[in-house]
Kinemage of the C-alpha trace (Angstrom):
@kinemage 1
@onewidth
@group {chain A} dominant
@subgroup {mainchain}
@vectorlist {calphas} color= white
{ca unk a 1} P -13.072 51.666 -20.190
{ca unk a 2} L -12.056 48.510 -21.414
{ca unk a 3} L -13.135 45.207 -19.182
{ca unk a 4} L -13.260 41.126 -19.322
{ca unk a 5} L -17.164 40.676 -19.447
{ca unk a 6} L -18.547 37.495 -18.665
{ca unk a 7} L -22.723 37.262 -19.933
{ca unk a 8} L -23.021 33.478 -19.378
{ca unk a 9} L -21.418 30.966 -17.185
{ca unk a 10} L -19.062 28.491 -19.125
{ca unk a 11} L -15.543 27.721 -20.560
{ca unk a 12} L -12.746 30.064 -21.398
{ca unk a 13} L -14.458 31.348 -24.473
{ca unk a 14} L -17.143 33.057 -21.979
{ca unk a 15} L -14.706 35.964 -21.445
{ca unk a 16} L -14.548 38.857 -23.838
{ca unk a 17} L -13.337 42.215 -23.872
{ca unk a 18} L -15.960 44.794 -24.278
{ca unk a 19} L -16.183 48.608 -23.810
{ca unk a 20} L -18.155 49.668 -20.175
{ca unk a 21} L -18.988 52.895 -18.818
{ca unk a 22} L -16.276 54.447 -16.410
{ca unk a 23} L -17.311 53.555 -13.025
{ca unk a 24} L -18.429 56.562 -10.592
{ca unk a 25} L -16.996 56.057 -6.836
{ca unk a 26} L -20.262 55.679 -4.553
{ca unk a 27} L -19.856 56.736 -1.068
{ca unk a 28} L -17.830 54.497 1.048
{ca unk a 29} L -15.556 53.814 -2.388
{ca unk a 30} L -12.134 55.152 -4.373
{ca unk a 31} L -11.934 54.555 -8.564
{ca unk a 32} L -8.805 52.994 -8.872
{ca unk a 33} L -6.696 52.849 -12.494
{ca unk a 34} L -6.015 48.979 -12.382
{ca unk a 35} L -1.830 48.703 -12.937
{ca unk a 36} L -2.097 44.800 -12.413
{ca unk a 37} L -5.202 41.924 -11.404
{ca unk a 38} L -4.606 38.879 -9.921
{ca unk a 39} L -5.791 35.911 -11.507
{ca unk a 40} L -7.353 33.255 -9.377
{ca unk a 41} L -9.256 29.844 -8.897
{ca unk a 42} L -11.864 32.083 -7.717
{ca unk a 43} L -12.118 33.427 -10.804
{ca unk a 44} L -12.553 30.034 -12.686
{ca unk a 45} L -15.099 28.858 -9.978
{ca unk a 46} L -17.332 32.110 -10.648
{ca unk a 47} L -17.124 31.582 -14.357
{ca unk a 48} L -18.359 28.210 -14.556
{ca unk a 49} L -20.999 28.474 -12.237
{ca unk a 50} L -19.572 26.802 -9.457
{ca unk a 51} L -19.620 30.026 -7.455
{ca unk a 52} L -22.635 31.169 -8.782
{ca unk a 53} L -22.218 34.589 -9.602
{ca unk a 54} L -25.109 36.732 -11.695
{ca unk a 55} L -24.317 37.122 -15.180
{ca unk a 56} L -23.261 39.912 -16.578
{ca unk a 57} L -19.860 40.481 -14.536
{ca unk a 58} L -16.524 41.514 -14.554
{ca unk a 59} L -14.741 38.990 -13.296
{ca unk a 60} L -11.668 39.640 -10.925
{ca unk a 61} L -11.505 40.081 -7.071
{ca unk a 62} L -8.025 41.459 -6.448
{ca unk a 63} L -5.703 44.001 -7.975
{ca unk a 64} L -3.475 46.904 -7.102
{ca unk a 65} L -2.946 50.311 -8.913
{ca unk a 66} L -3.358 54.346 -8.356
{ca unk a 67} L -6.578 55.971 -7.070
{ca unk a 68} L -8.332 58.637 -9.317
{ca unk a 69} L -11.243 59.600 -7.685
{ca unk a 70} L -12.845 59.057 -4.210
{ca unk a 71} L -16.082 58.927 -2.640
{ca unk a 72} L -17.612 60.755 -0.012
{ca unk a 73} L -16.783 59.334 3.511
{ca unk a 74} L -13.480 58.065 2.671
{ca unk a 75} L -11.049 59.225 4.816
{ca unk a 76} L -7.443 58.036 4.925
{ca unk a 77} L -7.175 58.070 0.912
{ca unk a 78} L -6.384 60.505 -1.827
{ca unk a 79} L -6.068 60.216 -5.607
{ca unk a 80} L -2.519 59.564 -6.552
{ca unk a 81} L -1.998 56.781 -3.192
{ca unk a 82} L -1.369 53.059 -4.833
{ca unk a 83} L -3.263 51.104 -3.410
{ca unk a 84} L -3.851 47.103 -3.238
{ca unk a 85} L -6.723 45.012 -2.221
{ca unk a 86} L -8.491 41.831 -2.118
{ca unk a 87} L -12.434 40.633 -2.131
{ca unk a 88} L -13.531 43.177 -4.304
{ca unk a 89} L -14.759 42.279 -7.738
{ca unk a 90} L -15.076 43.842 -11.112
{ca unk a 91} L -10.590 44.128 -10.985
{ca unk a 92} L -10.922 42.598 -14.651
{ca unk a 93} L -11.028 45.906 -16.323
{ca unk a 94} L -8.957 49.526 -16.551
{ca unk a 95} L -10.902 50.972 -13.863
{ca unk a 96} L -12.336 49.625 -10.430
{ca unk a 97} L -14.518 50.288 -8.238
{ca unk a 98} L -13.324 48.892 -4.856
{ca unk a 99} L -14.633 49.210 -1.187
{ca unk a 100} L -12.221 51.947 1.060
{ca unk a 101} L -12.709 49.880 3.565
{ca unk a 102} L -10.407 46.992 2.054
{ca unk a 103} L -8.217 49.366 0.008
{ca unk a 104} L -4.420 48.706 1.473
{ca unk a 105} L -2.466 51.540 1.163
{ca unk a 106} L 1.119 49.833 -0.642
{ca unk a 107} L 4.290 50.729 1.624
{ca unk a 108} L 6.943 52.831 -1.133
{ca unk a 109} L 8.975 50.323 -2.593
{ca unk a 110} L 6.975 47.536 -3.658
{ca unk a 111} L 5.926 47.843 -7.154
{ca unk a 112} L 2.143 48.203 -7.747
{ca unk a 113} L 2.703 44.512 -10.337
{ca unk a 114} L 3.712 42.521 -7.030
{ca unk a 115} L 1.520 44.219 -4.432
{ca unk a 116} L -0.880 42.603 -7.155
{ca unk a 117} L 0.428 39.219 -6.973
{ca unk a 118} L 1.078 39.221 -3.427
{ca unk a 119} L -2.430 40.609 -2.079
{ca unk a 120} L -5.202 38.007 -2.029
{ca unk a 121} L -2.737 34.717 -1.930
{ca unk a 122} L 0.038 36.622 0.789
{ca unk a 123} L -3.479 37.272 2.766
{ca unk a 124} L -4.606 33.728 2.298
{ca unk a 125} L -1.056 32.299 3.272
{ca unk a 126} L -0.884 34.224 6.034
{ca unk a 127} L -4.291 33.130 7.881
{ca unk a 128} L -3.476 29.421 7.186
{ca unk a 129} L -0.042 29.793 9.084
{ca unk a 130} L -0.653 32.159 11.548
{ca unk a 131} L -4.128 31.529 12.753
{ca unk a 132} L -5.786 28.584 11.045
{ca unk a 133} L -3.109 26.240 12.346
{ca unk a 134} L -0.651 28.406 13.908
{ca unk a 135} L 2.432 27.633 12.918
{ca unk a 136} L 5.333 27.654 15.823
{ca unk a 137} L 9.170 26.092 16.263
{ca unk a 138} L 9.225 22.369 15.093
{ca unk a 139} L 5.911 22.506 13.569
{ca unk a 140} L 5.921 19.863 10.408
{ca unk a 141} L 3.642 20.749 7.465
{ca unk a 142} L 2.537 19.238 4.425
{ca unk a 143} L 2.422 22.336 1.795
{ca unk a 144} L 0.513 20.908 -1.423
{ca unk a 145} L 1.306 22.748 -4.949
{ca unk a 146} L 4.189 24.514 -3.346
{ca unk a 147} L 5.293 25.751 -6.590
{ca unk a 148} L 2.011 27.614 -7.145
{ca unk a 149} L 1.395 31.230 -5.786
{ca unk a 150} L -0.537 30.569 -2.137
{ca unk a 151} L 2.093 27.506 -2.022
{ca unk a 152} L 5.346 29.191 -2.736
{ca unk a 153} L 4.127 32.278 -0.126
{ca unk a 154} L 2.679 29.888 2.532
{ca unk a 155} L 6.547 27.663 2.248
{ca unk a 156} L 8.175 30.895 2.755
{ca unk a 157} L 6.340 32.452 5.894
{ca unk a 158} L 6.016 28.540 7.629
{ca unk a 159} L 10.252 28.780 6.703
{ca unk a 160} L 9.911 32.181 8.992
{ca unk a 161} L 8.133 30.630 11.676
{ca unk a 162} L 10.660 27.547 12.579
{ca unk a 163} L 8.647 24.934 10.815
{ca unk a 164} L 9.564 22.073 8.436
{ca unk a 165} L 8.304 21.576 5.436
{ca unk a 166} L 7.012 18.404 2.940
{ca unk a 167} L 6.341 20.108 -0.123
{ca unk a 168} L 4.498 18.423 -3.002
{ca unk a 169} L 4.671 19.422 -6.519
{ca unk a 170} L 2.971 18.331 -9.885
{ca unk a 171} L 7.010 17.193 -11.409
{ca unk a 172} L 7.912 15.366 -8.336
{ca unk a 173} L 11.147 16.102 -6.467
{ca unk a 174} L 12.752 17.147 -9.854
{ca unk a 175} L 12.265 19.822 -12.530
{ca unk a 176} L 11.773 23.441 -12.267
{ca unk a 177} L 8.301 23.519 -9.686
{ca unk a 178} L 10.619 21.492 -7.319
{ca unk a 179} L 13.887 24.169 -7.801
{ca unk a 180} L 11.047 26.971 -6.825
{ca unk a 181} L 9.764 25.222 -3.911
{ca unk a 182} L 13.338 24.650 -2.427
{ca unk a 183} L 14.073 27.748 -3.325
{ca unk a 184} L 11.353 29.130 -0.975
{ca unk a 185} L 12.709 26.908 2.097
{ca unk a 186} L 10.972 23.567 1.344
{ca unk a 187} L 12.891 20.629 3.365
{ca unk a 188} L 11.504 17.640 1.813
{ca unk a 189} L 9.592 17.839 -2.231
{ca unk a 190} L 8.232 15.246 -3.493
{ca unk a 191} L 5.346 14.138 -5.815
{ca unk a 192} L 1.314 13.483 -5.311
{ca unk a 193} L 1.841 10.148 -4.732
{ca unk a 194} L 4.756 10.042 -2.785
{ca unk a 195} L 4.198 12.522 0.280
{ca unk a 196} L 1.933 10.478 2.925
{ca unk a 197} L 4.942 8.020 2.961
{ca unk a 198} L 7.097 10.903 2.978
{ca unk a 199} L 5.485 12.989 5.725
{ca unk a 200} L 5.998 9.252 7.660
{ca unk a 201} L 9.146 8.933 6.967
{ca unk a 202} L 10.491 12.255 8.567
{ca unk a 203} L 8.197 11.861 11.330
{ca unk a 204} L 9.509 8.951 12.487
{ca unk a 205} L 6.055 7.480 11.788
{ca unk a 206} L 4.402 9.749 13.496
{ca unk a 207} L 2.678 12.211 10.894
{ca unk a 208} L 3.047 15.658 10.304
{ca unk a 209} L 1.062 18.341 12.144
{ca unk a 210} L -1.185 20.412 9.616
{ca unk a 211} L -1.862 19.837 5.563
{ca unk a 212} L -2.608 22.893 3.907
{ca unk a 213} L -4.385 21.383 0.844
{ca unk a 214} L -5.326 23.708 -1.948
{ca unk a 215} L -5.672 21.313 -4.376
{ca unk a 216} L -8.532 18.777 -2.985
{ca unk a 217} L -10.042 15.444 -4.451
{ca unk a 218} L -6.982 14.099 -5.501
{ca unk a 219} L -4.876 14.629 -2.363
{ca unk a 220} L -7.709 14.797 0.447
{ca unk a 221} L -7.415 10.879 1.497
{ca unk a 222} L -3.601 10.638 1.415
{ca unk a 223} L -3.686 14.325 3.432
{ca unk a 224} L -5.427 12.710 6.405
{ca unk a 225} L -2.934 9.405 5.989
{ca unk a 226} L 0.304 12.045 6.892
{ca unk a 227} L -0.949 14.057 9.603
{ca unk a 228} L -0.190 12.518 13.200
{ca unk a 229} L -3.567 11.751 15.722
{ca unk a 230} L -4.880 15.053 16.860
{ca unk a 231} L -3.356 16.882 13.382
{ca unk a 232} L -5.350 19.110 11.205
{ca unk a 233} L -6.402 19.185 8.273
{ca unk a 234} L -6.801 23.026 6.391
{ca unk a 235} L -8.741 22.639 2.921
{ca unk a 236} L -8.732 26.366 1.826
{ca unk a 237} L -8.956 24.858 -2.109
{ca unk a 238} L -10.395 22.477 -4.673
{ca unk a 239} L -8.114 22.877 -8.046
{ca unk a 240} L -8.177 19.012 -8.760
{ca unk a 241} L -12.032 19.264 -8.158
{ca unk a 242} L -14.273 19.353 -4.643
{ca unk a 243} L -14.162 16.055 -1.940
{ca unk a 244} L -17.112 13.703 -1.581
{ca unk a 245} L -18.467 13.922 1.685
{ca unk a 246} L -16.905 12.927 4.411
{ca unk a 247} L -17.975 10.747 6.760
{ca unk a 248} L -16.901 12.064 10.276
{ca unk a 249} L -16.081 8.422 11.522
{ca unk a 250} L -13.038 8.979 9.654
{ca unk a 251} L -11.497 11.408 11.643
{ca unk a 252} L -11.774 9.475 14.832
{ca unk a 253} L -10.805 6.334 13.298
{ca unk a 254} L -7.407 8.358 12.324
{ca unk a 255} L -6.341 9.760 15.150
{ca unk a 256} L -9.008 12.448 16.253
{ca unk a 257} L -7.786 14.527 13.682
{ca unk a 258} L -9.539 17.857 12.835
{ca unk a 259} L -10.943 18.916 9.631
{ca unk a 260} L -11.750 23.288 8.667
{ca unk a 261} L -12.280 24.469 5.180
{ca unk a 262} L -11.157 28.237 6.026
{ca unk a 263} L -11.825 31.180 3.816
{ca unk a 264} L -10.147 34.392 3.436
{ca unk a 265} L -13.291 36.547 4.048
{ca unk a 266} L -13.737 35.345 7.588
{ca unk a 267} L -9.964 35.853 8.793
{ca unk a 268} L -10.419 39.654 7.490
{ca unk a 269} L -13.737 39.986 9.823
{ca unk a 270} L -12.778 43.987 11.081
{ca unk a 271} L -10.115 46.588 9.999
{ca unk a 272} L -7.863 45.485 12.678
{ca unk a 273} L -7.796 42.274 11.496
{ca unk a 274} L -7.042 43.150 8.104
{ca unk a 275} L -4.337 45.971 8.679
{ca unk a 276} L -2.566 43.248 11.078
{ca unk a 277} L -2.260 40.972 8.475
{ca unk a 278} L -1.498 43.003 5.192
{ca unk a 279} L 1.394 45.104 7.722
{ca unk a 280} L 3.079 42.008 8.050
{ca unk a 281} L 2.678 40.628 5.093
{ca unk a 282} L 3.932 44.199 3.029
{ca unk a 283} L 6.474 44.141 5.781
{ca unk a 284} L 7.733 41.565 4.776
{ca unk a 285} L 7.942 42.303 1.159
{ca unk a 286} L 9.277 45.663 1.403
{ca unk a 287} L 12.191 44.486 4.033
{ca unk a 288} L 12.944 41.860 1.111
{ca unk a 289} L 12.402 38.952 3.670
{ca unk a 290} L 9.490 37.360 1.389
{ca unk a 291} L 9.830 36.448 -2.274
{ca unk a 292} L 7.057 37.002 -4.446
{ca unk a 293} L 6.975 35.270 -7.736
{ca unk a 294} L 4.939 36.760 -11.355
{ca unk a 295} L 5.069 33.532 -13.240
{ca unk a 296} L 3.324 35.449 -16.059
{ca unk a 297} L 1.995 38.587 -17.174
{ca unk a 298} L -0.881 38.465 -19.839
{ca unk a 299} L -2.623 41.293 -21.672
{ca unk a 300} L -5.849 41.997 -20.310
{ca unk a 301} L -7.486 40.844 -23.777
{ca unk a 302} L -5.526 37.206 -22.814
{ca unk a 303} L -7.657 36.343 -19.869
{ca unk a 304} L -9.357 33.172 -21.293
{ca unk a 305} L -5.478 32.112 -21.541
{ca unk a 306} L -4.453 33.056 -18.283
{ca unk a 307} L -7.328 31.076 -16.548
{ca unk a 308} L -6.551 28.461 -19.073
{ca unk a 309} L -2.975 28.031 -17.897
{ca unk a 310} L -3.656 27.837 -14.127
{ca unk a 311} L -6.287 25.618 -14.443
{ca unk a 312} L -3.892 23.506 -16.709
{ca unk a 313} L -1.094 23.686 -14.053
{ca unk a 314} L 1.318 24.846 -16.783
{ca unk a 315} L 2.515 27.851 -14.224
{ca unk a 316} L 3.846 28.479 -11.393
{ca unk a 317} L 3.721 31.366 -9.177
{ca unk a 318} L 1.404 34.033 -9.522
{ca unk a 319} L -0.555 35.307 -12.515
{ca unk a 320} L -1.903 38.596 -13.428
{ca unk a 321} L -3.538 40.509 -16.092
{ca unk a 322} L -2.183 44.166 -17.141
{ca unk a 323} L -4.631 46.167 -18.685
């Protein structure tokens, strides 16, 4: 099969296409024939090292497409079942091995491209509004990159829930990231530099109630300046870079405010868990109530330029690779 192989950490140029032998399902595992693979942060973090990751690897950790071959002890899955999923690596490639146990069976009627695009980021959304800071009538949220794929999701399903929300985007209240996040529900867009003011100002001077902050050093002071005393704020994300440390003095001097840098893996803890969350979020999908976005589809042999764009912010929406 053909795969993205990675044999030292580094830039975009560390990615290459390269023949590897078929994988074999192990027990416990289903070979899938990879229609679509997401393309995240993640992915950029592992390459350069700051995830350290042993080299060689295929790169990749989410991805939908058809099972061809299963392993012993799976139950629940047969070859020819599309299937999406999320955590599993290697999803850079035509084949992939992937865990049954995280395999998500795709409801007919979403195509295997969004169940792709919707997995790991629909997932992520939906822990951040619906157990990280659970979101209920009147909540008031900052939503940074709202344009982006988590963003435009997590705008959406805090839309469903009966909160408002301060969306920021990298082109301000104006231009085509600011259409999308409207588009998706957003009550208030505005820029980076604008939206502490902004979450203020609708407040009545109060602040708003949660920050979901993706993006990191270069919105992490002015995200605890919005939210109101006793507010959270959810750093699931570092695209403008990590935060210095943080001296905890700062959150009592604001307000007793609470900080939590969440990750997926620990909001998918047991089956239950996971099937909750992936039925409502392909619920929604398939009933048409939530909106995913493919900002672009690249050619497997294109990765370098797919991680190049979302690092670059020159996308919006989701990204993924079709072999």
């Amino acid at each position: 099969m053909r795969a993205i192989v990675i044999d030292k950490h580094g830039g975009p140029e560390v990615l290459s296409l390269a023949e590897r032998p078929d994988p074999e399902a192990a027990p416990g595992q289903v070979i899938v024939k990879v229609a679509a693979a997401g393309v995240n942060f993640i992915d950029i973090y592992q390459r350069t090292g700051v995830y350290p990751v042993p080299v060689p690897f295929v790169p990749g950790g989410e991805g939908a497409g058809t099972v061809v071959a299963v392993g012993s002890g799976v139950s629940g899955l047969s070859a020819g079942d599309v299937v999406a999923w999320a955590g599993a690596g290697g999803t850079y490639a035509e084949l992939a091995a992937v865990p049954a146990s995280v395999a998500l069976r795709v409801p007919d009627g979403i195509d295997a491209k969004a169940a792709a695009a919707a997995t790991l980021q629909g997932l992520t959304a939906h822990y951040l509004c619906r157990s990280t800071f659970s979101v209920s009538e009147g909540t008031v949220a900052v939503v940074h990159a709202a344009a982006g794929g988590v963003g435009l999701l997590l705008t959406q399903m805090i839309k469903r829930l009966g909160g408002t929300v301060v969306a920021t985007t990298s082109g301000g209240p104006d231009g085509q990231k600011a259409a999308l996040a409207r588009g998706a529900g957003a009550d208030h867009v505005v820029g980076y530099d604008e939206f502490a003011a902004t979450a203020r100002e609708v407040t009545g001077g109060r602040g708003v109630d949660v920050v979901y902050d993706g993006v990191g050093a270069a919105t992490f002071d002015d995200s605890l300046k919005a939210l109101r005393p006793r507010g959270m704020m959810v750093l699931f994300g570092a695209s403008s870079g990590p935060v210095p440390p943080v001296d905890p003095q700062r959150l009592n001097s604001g307000g007793s405010l609470f900080l939590t840098r969440p990750t997926l893996g620990n909001y998918m803890a047991d089956a239950d868990e996971l099937a909750w969350r992936a039925g409502e979020l392909f619920g929604w999908i398939a009933k048409g109530e939530l909106d995913v976005r493919i900002g672009g589809e690249y050619p497997l042999a294109d990765a370098a330029r797919a991680q190049e764009d979302l690092a670059g912010r020159r996308t919006t929406g989701k990204l993924i690779l079709v072999p």
